[in-house]
N, C-alpha and C positions, 0 to 999 in steps of 0.2 A: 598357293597364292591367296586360294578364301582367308587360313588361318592367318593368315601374316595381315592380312585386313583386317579381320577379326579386331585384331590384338591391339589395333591404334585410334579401336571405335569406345571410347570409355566408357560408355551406358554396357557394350558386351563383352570388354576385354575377358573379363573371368568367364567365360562360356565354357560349358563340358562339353557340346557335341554339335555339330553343324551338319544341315543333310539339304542338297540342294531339292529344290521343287522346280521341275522340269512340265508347265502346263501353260495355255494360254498361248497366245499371239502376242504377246510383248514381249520387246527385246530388250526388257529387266531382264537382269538375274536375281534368283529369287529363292533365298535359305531358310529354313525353320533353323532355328537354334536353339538349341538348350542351355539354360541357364544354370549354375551349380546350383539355386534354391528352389528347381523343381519347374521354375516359369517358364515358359516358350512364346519366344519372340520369333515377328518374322521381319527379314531384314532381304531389301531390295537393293542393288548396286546398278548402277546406270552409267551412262557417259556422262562427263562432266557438262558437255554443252548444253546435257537435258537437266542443269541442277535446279534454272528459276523456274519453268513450267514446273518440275516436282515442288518447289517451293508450296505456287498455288495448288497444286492437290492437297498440300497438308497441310495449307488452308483452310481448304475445304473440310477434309477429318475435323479438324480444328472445330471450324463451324457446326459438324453434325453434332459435335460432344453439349454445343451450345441448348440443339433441338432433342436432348434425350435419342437420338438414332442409335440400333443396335448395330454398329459394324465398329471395324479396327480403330483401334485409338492409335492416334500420332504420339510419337515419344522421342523422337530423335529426326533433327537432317543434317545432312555436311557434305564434308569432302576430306576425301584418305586420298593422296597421291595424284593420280591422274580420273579418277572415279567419284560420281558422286552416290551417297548412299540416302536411305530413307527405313527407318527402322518403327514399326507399328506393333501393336500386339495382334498375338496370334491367337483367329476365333478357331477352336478345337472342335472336330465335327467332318464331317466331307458335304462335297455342294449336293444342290437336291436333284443336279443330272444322274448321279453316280448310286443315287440312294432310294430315291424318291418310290419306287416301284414296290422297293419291298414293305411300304406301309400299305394299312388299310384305305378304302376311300377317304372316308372321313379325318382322318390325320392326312394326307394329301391336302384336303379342303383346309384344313385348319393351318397349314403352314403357310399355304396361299394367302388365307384371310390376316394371320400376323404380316408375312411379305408386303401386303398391300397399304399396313398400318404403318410399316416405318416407312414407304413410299410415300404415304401422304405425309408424316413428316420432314422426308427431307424438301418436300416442294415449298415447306413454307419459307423456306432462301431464298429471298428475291433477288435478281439482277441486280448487279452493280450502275447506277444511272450511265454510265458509259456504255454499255452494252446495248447494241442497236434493236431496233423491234425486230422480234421474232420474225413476222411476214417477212420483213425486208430480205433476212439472209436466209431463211428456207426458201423462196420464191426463186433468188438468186441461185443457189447449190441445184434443186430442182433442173432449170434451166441448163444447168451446166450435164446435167445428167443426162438429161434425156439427149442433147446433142452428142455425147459423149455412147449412147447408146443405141442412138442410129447412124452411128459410125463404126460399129465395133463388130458386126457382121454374126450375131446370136441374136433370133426374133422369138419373143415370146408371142403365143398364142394371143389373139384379140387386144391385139397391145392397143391399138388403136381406140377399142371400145373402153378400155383401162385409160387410156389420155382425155378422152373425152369427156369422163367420170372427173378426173382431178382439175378439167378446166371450169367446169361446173360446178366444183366445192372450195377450188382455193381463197375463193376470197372470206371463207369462213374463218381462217389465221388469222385475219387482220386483228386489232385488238388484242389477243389472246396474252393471256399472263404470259410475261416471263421471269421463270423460278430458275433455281438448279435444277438442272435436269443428273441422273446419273448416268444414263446415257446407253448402260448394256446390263439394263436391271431384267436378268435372265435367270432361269436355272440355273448356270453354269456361274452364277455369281452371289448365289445365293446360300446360306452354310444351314446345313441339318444337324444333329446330337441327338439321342436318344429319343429318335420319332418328333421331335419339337425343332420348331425355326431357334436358330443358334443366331446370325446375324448376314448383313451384308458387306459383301466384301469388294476391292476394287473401281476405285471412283477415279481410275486413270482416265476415261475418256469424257468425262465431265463436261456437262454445254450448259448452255442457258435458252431456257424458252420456254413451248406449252406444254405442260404437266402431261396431258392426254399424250401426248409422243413416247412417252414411256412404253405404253402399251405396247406399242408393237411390236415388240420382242415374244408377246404373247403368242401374236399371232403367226409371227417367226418360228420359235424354238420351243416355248414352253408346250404350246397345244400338244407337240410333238411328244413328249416326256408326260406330261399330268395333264390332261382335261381338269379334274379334281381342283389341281393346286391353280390350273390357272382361271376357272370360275370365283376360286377361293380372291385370288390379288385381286379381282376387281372388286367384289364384293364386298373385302376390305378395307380395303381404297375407299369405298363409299360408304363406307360404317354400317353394312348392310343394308344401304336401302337403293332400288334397282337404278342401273343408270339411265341417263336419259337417251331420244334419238338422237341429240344433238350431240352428246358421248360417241354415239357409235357413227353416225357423220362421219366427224373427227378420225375417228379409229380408224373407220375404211380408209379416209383421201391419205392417212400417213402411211398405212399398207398399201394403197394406190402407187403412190411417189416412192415405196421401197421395193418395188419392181423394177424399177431401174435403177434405183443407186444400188442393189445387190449385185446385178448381170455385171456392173461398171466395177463397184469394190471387188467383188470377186475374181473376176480376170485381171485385175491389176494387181490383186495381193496376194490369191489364194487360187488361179487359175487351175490347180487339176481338181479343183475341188466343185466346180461349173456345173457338175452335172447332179450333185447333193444338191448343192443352192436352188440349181432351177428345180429340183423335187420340191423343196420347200417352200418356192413359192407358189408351185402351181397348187400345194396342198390349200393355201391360204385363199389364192384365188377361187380354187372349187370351195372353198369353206363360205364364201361370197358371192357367189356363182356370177363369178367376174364382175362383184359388183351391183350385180340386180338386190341385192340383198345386201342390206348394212349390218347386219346383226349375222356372228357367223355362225354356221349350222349347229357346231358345237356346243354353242352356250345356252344353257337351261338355267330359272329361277326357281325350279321345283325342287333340285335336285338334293340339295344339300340342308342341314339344320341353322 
């Protein structure tokens, strides 16, 4: 069935060899291809209803080729039959979940510090003037969350003294830029090659808002994988020079409020998966010591060159 798609896609009709990639939470499907002159594209198939949301994603690609960003170039989108497709070039490398371990500190740190530089470029997208302030719709989803998680019969420890915490800093979003956000700038979205950052990959969950939101994934997933690399993305992110409190403020109330949208996403999309999530976030929360602390245990300015 892939090849018979293949063949009515004109940018790959002539392809030698198709291998599907089987990763991630999205319900793309998702093939490297080989091309008879050597090239490897990778080519994504989706339902047709999902064609104009993919439109705006490659867009968005579009737009990063604008800001120099190192991830996938767009090259193709349509529709073959009843499917729509989206064909990008393919960065060669594996993510830095799957790799990252076997470098040294220092190349850990340095792939962080590049990650963090094409971070601060993709933030300089600003919002489209239609796009509402930031406060307005994080405050809103927030709201929906925590309702949604003192319904749902899983208590996290000192949740209370963690609500306390974010009604105490929310009014800090007000104002706050909104850029493109990439939305799931992780490890797992992030491509390696020979010890050195290759590019980033995956701008399907793309938002708009405050740049600092990024971060959290840091303190999600990355800490978990690299210390190294994820000292490295902030550091980069700031052209080396230290953030401020008002940086790690920020940092905490978004890993504050991602205490409950995880308990919520997670039993609604990924429920046996409850009892990883809640590991990870209590890692975060002890990394904070529930918040008494804005700056997480982890992070040192001595550490690296």
């Amino acid at each position: 069935m892939i090849e018979s798609l293949l063949k009515q896609i004109p940018v790959i009709s002539n392809y030698k060899d198709v291998i599907q990639i089987k990763k991630g939470f999205s319900s793309d499907e998702k093939y490297l291809v080989h091309m008879d002159n050597g090239n490897k594209l990778l080519l994504k198939t989706f339902k047709l209803e999902e064609l104009e949301p993919k439109k705006k994603e490659y867009f968005i690609l579009e737009k990063m080729q604008d800001y120099n960003v190192t991830c996938t170039q767009p090259i193709s989108i349509g529709k073959v039959g009843s499917r729509g497709y989206m064909i990008t070039s393919y960065i060669e490398g594996k993510d830095v979940e799957v790799e990252i371990q076997k470098y040294s500190v220092q190349e850990q740190f340095n792939i962080g510090f590049e990650a963090g530089g094409e971070l601060r470029k993709i933030h300089q997208f600003a919002a489209p003037i239609h796009v509402s302030s930031w406060y307005s719709r994080k405050e809103e989803k927030h709201k929906k969350y925590i309702d949604a998680y003192l319904a749902c019969g899983i208590k996290v420890e000192n949740d209370q003294k963690i609500i306390n915490f974010i009604e105490e800093n929310i009014h800090l979003m007000k104002e706050r830029p909104n850029v493109l956000q990439h939305d799931d700038f992780h490890v797992g979205n992030i491509i390696v090659n020979n010890n050195k950052f290759a590019g980033v990959i995956d701008f399907n969950r793309y938002d708009w808002g405050d740049p600092i939101h990024e971060f959290l994934k840091i303190g999600i997933f990355s800490r978990n994988v690299s210390i190294p690399f994820s000292i490295g993305q902030i550091r980069g992110y700031f052209n080396n020079t230290k953030p401020d409190e008002y940086f790690w403020r920020l940092y905490s109330l978004y890993l504050a409020m991602c205490v409950f949208s995880t308990v919520v996403w997670t039993l609604k999309t990924i429920p046996d998966n409850i009892n990883d999530m809640l590991g990870k976030v209590y890692t975060f929360l002890e990394d904070h010591d529930y918040f008494s602390q804005l700056k997480p245990k982890w992070y040192t300015e001595e550490m690296y060159v």
